[in-house]
N, C-alpha and C positions, 0 to 999 in steps of 0.2 A: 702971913708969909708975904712978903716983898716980891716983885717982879723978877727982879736977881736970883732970887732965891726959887721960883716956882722955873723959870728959865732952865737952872742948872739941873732941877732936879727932872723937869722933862727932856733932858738930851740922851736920856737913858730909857725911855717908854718908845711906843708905837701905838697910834691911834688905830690901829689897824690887828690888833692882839690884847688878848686882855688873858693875866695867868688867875685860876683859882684853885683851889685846896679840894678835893672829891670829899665823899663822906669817907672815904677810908684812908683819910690822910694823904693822898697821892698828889704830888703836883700837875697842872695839865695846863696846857696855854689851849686857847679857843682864838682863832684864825677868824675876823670878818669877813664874811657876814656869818653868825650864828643867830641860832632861833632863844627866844625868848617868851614865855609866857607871863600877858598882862593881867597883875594880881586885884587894882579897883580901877576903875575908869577914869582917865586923865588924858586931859586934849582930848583928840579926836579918837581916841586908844577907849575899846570896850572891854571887860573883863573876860577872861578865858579868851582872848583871843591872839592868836599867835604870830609874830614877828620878826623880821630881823634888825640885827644892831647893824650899823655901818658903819660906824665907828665910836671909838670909846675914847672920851676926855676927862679931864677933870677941871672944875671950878679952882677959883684963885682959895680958897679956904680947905681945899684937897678931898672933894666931894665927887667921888665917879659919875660922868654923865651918859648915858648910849646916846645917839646921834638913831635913831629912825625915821625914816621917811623924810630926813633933813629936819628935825625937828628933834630940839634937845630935852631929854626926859632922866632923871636923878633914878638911879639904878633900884632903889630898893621900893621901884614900882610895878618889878617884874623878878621875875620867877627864871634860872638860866635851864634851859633842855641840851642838856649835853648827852651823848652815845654814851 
């Protein structure tokens, strides 16, 4: 994906919202900051340990990132805790 093309396709996100799917099929948007539990140790991040996202991006090849503690971490290195 080209610059043009990742541009246009973020005028329509918020770093600051990220929507997922519940287990019972449900749509739900999640408001930053939410908690997240960390599933193996990466960075300074210990496993089972629990965090907030501050915001949510994505890479130029459309890879979701959370933003904790200012530091960018690839999503499927944590667990989401939603109500």
């Amino acid at each position: 994906m080209n610059d043009k093309e990742l541009s246009s396709l973020l005028k329509y996100s918020s770093p600051r919202e990220l929507y997922i799917v519940t287990w019972n099929n449900l749509l739900k948007v999640l408001f930053c900051p939410f908690k997240v539990t960390v599933l193996n140790k990466v960075g300074q991040l210990k496993k089972g340990q629990i965090v907030l996202v501050e915001e949510v991006k994505i890479t130029n090849d459309l890879k979701t990132v959370y933003i904790i503690k200012g530091v960018a971490y690839y999503y499927y290195h944590f667990d989401i805790l939603s109500e």
